[in-house]
KEZARO-455906 format. One record per residue (C-alpha): residue in three letters; x, y, z. Coordinates in steps of 0.2 Angstrom, whole numbers, plus 5000, padded with zeros to 4 digits. Last residue first. Layout:
# residues N
ALAXYZ/...
This chain:
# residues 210
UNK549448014978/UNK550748154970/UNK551848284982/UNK552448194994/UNK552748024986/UNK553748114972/UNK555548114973/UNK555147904972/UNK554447944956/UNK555848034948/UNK554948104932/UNK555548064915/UNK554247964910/UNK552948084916/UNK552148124933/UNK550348214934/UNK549448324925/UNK548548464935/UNK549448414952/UNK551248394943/UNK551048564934/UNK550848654949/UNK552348584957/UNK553348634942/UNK552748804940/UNK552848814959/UNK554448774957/UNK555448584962/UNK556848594949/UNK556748484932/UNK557548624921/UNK556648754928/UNK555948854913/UNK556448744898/UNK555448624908/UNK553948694908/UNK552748524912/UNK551548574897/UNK552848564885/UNK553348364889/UNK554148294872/UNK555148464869/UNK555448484884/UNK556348354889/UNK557348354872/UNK557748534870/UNK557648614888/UNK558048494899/UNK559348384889/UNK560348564886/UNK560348604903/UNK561048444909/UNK562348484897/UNK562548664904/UNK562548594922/UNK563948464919/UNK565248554911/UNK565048704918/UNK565248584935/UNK566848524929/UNK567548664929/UNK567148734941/UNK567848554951/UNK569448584940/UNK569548774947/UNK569348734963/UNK568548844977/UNK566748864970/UNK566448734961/UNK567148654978/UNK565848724989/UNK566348555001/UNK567848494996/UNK567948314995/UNK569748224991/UNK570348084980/UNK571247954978/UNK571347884962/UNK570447664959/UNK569047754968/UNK568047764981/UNK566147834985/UNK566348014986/UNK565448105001/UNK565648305008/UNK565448384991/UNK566448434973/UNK567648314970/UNK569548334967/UNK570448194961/UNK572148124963/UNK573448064951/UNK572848054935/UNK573547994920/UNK573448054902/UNK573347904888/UNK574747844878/UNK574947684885/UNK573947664900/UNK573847794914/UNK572247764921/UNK571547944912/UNK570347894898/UNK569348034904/UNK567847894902/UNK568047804918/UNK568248004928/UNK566448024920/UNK565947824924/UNK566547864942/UNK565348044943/UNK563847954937/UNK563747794946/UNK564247924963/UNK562648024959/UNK561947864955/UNK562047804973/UNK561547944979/UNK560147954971/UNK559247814973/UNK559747624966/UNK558147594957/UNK557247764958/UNK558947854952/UNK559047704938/UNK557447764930/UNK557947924933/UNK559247924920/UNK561047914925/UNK562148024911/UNK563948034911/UNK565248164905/UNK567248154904/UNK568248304898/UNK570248294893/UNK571448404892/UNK570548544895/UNK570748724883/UNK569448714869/UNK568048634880/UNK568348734894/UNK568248884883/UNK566848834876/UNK565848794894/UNK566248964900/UNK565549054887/UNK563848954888/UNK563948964908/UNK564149164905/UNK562549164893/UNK561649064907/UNK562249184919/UNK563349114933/UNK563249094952/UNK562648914947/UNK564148854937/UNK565148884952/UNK566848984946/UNK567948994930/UNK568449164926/UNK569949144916/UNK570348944906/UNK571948874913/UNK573148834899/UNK574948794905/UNK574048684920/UNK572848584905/UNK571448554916/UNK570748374916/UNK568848384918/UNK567548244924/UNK565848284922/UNK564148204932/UNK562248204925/UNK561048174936/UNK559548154924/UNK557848204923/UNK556448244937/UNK556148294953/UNK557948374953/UNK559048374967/UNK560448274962/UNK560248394946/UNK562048444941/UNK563748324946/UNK565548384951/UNK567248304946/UNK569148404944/UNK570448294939/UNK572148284942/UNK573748314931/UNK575648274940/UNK577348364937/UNK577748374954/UNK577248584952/UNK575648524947/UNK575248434960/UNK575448584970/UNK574448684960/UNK572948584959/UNK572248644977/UNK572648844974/UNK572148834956/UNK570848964961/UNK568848984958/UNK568049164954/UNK567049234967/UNK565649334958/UNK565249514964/UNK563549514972/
């Protein structure tokens, strides 16, 4: 299937007032294991990056491309990390939305002195916890929005990276450079021979593990 590309169609209007917003998503809420990991990205309205769209409809090679371009091109990129230690604390909902307010926290974009401002945010989903900006949920909205893409490049492709290097790296025998943390059969099968590491999600595994 042909990929559907995302649109400025929901920043444009802003634009036209003169206004930057900000485009947030997160990658691996439903992961058993690893990180959420939640971006914020300003786009530069003169400098749209081409062929932005859902992170996940792209090719890891595509996602790679895209995430360059988005770094050269936004005005400003915001990334945080919640481990799973704090997703089994406060579960994962709640992270998702510690993750996705300390990205938009560390755009730098209140609107002090010589820093960007945002007006309104654009968040991937049906929920957002609020926020000192409004903001509004667009469900599909890596696929819809082209800050939310964005955004979600940006997010997937350094959950990735944690995944496949460090993770697995430390944990080989889990075959996390296959499925990134994700509930496969490779995954599953893993977890009944060996068990639940330090970077599992424990309370995403009382099904599966005694």
């Amino acid at each position: 299937m042909p990929i559907e590309y995302a649109t400025t169609t929901h920043e444009q209007p802003w634009w036209d007032r003169g206004l930057l917003v900000a485009g947030v998503d997160e990658a691996g809420r439903g992961a058993l294991a690893g990180p959420v990991v939640a971006a914020a990205v300003i786009l530069d309205p003169s400098n749209v990056p081409r062929g932005l769209a859902d992170s996940k409809k792209l090719s890891a090679k595509l996602r790679m491309q895209m995430r360059a371009a988005v770094l050269e091109k936004a005005l400003a990129i915001g990334v945080s990390i919640v481990d799973n230690t704090v997703i089994d604390e406060i579960n994962i909902l709640q992270a998702t939305f510690r993750a996705m307010h300390e990205s938009l926290f560390s755009l730098n974009a209140l609107g002090e002195p010589g820093q960007l401002q945002v007006s309104h945010v654009f968040v991937d989903g049906n929920r957002f916890l609020e926020w000192v900006r409004p903001a509004t949920c667009l469900v599909g909205g890596d696929a819809q929005c082209a800050s939310i893409a964005a955004a979600s490049i940006i997010a997937k492709t350094t959950r990735d990276a944690i995944m496949t290097d460090d993770v697995h790296q430390r944990y080989p025998m889990y075959g996390f450079d296959n499925h990134v943390g994700y509930g496969t059969k490779q995954h599953r099968d893993a977890l009944g021979m060996f068990g639940a590491c330090s970077v599992h999600r424990l309370t995403f595994l009382r099904k599966l593990l005694p």
